[in-house]
N, C-alpha and C positions, 0 to 999 in steps of 0.2 A: 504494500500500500504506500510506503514510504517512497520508492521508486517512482511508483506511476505521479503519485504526486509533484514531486521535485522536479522529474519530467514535465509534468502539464503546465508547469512553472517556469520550465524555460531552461533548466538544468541539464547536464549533459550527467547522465548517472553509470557511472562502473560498478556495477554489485561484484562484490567478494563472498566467499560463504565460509570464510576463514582469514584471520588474522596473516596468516602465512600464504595466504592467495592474494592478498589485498596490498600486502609487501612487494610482492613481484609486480602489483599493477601498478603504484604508486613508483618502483623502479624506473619502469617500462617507460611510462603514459604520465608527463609532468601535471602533478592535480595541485587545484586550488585549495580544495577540502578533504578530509577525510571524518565520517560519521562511523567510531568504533565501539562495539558492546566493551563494559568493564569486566562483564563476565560471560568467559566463551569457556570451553572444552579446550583443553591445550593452550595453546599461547593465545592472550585474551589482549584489551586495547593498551593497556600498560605496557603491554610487549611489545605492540604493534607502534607504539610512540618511539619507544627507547630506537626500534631498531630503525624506525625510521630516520629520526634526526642524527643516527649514528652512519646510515648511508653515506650521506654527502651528492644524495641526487637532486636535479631541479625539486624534486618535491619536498626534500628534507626539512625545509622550514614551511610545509602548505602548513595551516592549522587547520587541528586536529580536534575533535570535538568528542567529550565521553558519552556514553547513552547507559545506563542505569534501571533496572528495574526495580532496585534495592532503593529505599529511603536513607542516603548517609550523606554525610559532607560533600558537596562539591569538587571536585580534585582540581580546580584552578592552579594549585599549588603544588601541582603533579606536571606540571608544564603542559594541560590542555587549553585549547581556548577555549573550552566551555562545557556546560554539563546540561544536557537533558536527559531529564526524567521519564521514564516510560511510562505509560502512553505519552509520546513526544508530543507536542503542541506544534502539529505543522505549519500553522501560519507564525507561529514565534522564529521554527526552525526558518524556514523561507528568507522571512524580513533579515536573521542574525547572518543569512548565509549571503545576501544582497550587498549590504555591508562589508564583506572584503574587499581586498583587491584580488583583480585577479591577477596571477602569477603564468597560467599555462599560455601559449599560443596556438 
C-alpha cells in the first residue's frame, strides 16, 4: 500500500524485501531516501544504516528514515532522519519526503 501510494504521489519507489537487498539497490541505483523497518528477521534498519553510510556510495549520505511498529523513542539519535510509527501516516510521510533535496539524477 505504501508503494502504490508514494507512487501515485509522484515517487519513483524501489521495494526491497530485505535489509541486504535494499543495500545492493541503494549501491546500485543513487537514492534520495531510504524507508527501513527497525525490526526485520536478520539484519534489520540499524544495519541497513551503518552499512550504508559505511559504503561511501552516491547514496551513503541519502536519508534514511526508521519505521517502527513498537511504541519507543525515536532513534533521531541513531543517525536516522526520522521515525515513523506504524501505521505510517502517509500524507505526513509524503509532505517529510517532498522536503528533501534531491541527490539522484
Amino acid at each position: 500500500m505504501m508503494q502504490e501510494y508514494l507512487t501515485a504521489c509522484g515517487a519513483t519507489v524501489l521495494p526491497a524485501f530485505s535489509a541486504k537487498a535494499a543495500l545492493v539497490l541503494a549501491k546500485t541505483i543513487a537514492v534520495d531516501a531510504a524507508l527501513v523497518d527497525l525490526r526485520m528477521p536478520g539484519e534489520d534498519g540499524r544495519w541497513f544504516l551503518h552499512e550504508l553510510r559505511a559504503s561511501g556510495t552516491r547514496s551513503a549520505n541519502a536519508a534514511v528514515f526508521a519505521l517502527s511498529g513498537e511504541r519507543h523513542d525515536p532513534p533521531e539519535s541513531s543517525g536516522f532522519a526520522g521515525y515513523f510509527l506504524k501505521p505510517v501516516d502517509l500524507d505526513r510521510l509524503v509532505r517529510t519526503l517532498a522536503t528533501l533535496p534531491r541527490r539522484s539524477t
